[in-house]
N, C-alpha and C positions, 0 to 999 in steps of 0.2 A: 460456091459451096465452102471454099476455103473460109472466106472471109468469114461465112459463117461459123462455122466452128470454131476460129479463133473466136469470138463472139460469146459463144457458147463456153468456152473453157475458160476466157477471163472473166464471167458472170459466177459459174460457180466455184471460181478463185476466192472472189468477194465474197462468197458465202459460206465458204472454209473457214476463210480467217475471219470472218466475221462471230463464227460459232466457236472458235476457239477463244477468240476475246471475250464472249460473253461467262466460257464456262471461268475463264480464269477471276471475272470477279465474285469472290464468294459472296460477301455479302450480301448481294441482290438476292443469291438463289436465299440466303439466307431468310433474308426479310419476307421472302415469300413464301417460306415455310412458316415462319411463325405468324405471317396471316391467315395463314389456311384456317379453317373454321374447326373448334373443337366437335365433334362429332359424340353428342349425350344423346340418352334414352332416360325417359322417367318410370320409374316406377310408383306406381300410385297417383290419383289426381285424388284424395280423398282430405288432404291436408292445405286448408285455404291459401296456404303461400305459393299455391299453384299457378292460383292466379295471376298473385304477383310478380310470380317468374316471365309467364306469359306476356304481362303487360310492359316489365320492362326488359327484357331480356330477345323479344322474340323477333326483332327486326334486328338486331345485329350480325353487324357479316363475320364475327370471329365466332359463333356459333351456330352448331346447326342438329336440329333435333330430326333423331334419325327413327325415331321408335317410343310408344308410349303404350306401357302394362297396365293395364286397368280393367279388373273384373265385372266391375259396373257399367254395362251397357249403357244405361241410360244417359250415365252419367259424361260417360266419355263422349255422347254425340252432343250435350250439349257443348263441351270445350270445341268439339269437332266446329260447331253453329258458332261460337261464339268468337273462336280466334282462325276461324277459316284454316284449320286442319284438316288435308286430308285422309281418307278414310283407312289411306292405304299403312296408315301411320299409327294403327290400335293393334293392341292385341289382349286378347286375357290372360294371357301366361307369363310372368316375368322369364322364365326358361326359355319358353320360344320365341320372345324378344330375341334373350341375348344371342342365342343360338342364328337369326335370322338378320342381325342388325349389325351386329359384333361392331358396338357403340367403344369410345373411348375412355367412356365415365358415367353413371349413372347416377340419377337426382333422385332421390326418393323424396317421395311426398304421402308416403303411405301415414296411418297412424302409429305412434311410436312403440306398440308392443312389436310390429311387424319390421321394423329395423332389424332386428336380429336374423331373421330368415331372410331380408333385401342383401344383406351381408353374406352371409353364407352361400350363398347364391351366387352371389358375382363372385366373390373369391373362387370360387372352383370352375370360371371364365375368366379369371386375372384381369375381372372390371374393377375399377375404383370405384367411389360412393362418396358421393356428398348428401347428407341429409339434413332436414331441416331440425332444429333441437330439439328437445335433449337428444343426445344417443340413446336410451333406454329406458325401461321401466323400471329398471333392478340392476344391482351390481353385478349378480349373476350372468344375464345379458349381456352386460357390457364387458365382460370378460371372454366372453364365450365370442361376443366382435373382434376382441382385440385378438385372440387365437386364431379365427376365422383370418384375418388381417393378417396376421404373422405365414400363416400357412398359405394364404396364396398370394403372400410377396403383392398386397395392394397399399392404397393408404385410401384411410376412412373419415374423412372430414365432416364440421359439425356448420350447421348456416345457422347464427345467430345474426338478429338485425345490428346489433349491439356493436360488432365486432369490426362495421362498416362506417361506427361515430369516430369523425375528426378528435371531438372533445373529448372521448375516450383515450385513443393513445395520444392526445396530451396530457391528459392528467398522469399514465403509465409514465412517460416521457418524462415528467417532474418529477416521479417517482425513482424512474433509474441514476439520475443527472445527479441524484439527492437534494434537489432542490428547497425539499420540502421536511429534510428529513425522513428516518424510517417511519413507516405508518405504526401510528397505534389503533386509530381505529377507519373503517370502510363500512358507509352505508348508502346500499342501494333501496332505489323505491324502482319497482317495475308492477305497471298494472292498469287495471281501466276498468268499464263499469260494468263489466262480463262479455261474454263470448258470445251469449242471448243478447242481451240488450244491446250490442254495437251491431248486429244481425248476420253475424257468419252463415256460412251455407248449412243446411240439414244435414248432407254427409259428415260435416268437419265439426259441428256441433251434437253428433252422435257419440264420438267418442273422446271428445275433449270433457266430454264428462260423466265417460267410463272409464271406473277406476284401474279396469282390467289393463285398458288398451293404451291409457292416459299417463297410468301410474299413481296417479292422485288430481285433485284439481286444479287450484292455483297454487299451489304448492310446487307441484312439477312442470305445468305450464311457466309461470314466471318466476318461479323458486329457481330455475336453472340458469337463467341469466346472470345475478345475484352469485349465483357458485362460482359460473364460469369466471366472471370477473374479478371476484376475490383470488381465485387460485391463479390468475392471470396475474392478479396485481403482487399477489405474495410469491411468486419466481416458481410455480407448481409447488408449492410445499403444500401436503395434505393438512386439515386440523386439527387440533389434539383432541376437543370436542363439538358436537352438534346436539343444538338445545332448539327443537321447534314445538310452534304454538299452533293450531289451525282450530277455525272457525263454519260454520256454514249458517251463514247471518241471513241468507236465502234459502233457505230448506226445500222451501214450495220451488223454486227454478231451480236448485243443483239439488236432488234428493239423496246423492249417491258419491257426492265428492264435496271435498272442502273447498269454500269462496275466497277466504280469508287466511293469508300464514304469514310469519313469522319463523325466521330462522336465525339464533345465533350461533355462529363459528368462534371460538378460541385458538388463539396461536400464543406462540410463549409470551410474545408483547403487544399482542394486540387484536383486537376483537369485529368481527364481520358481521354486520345485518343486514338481513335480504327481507324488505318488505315486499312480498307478493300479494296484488289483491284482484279479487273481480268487482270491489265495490267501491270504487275510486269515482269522482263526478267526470275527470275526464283522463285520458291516458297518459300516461308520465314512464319514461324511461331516462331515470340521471341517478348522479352517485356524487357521495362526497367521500373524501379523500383525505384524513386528517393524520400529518405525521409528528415529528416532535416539532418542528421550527415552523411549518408551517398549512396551507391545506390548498385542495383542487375539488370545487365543485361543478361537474360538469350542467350544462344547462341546453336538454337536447338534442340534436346532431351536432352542430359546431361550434356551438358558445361552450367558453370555461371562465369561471369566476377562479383568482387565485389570490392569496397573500403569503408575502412571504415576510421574515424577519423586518421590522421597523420599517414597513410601509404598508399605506393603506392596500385595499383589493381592489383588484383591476378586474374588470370585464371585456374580452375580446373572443375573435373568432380563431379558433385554433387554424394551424396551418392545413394546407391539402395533403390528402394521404398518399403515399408514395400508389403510381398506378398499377401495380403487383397486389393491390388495398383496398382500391376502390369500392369494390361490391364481390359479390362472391364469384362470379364466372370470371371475372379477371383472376381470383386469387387461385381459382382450378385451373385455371388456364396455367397461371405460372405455375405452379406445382407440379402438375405432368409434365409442361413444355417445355419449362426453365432451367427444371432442377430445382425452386425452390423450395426448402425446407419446411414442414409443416411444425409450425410451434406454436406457442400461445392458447384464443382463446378459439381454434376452430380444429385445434389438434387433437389427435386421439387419446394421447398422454392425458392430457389436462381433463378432456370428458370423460373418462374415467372416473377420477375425481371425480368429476362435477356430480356423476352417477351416483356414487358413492357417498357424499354430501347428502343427496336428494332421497337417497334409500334409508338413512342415517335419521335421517329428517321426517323422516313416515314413521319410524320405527317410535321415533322419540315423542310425538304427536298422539301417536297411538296408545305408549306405553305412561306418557307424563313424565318419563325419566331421563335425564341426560346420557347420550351414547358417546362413549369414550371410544376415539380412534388411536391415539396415543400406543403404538405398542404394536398394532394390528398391520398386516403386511400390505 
């Protein structure tokens, strides 16, 4: 019996000190905290990049969808069928989501009038939000997020695809370095040959071309990208004016929004255009970058054409984005769990603006006249 319990007592010696060695390395406990999976809830599947999320987001183990609001029955059991969700995972109420789920961030995928109540909503649950772009239909909204946001101590992120091109912050990149000199002029083309014609879903093509719900057509659909990245590229400085054009060169498929726009921005040295279209032959998301010495036209996701001073232009594939960059759940992920700071083109700051640009841009459309920001707070 002795022997035994001497047995007994130097087994769970080894497993004292064993437990005391383990708590003393931190790191380890470290590293597996910031594996653990971020814990989203979506609200709305109504907005086609739902899918997208789905498709490449949904087998990751650094996430985990704990909850999904969506009024539409019908609609939610197809996702249900579709990506093998279960049931127990819907709800109709984004309230009693959060109340039942209490997620650590929520995706909206609603349509973009309904951003502002996804907002107000989670702020008074001190949920975060990332949503897909724009922020808003109106600057008014987007004020009224950013007060929502202030009041319940969240941050309000914007998912541009845009935001996730290598070639994009290289051209930024050539821009800070001054490689290229200060820009004088920045033109983006974002667009494709509509929303109907590439065949989006019924739900996501009901109100991508309702001006109510939309904001405008292609105007606020791909006009925001174009913003986003001007006021990205120019250090958040607002513009002094907004001069836009819009079209509906399809009357018969958009009866109710414009196909076609046109936006220019002025700054004291240098000038922004954002061609937005639905009647492009095929899709295109690139920008050129022209400063004094020199320029950056991106081409795509990864390719940048540049030249600089007394040499011809080169074509290569810009570098890999730091992994805090990569796609947007990495970049929520750091933001809540890192600490890191939100700036640029998915910050709240900057969509503001970009709101604001896009409201600018309606008005001046509407009205034929150029809208002076210059002065205004």
């Amino acid at each position: 019996m002795r022997r035994n319990s001497f047995l007994a007592v130097f087994v769970m010696t080894l497993v004292v000190l064993a437990g005391a060695s383990a708590d003393s390395r931190g790191p380890t406990h470290a590293s597996k905290k910031e594996e653990a999976p971020l814990r989203v809830a979506l609200a709305g599947l109504v907005h086609g990049h739902a899918k997208g999320f789905f498709d490449q987001f949904q087998k990751r183990t650094d996430l985990q969808v704990v909850g999904i609001a969506e009024a539409d029955h019908q609609l939610a059991a197809q996702y249900a069928k579709s990506y093998g969700l279960a049931q127990g995972l819907f709800y109709s109420d984004l309230e009693a989501m959060l109340k039942a789920t209490h997620p650590q961030a929520v995706l909206a995928y609603t349509n973009t009038y309904d951003h502002r109540r996804v907002v107000e909503i989670c702020a008074r649950y001190g949920v975060p939000v990332m949503m897909e772009k724009p922020l808003a239909v109106s600057l008014e909204d987007a004020r009224a997020i950013q007060k929502a946001a202030r009041a319940g101590k969240i941050q309000v992120l914007v998912n541009y695809e845009t935001t996730w091109y290598r070639s994009n912050q290289a051209a930024y990149d050539l821009v800070r370095e001054n490689a290229i000199g200060e820009i004088r002029k920045i033109v983006v083309h974002q667009g494709h040959r509509g929303p109907k014609e590439i065949g989006v879903g019924p739900e996501f093509l009901a109100w991508l071309t309702d001006p109510k719900l939309n904001g405008a057509g292609a105007l606020f659909d791909f006009g925001c990208y174009g913003a986003d990245l001007a006021t990205w590229l120019m250090d958040g400085r607002r513009p002094d004016s907004v001069t836009a054009v819009t079209q509906q060169i399809k009357p018969d498929v958009y009866p109710q929004v414009d196909d076609e726009a046109t936006i220019i921005l002025t700054y004291p040295n240098a000038q922004a255009i954002v061609q937005a279209s639905w009647n492009w032959p095929f899709s295109r998301k690139d920008m050129e970058v022209y400063g004094q010495k020199g320029y950056a036209i991106t081409v795509g996701r990864d390719t940048v054409r540049v030249r600089l001073p007394e040499k011809a232009e080169t074509s290569s594939d810009a570098k890999p984005l730091e992994k805090t960059k990569e796609d947007s759940v990495s970049y929520l992920r750091a933001v809540l769990l890192e600490g890191l700071k939100p700036e640029g083109q998915s910050s709240l700051e900057t969509n503001v603006i970009v709101t604001e640009i896009l409201d600018a841009a309606r008005q001046s459309s509407a009205t034929g006249k150029t809208v002076s920001l210059a002065g205004t707070p």
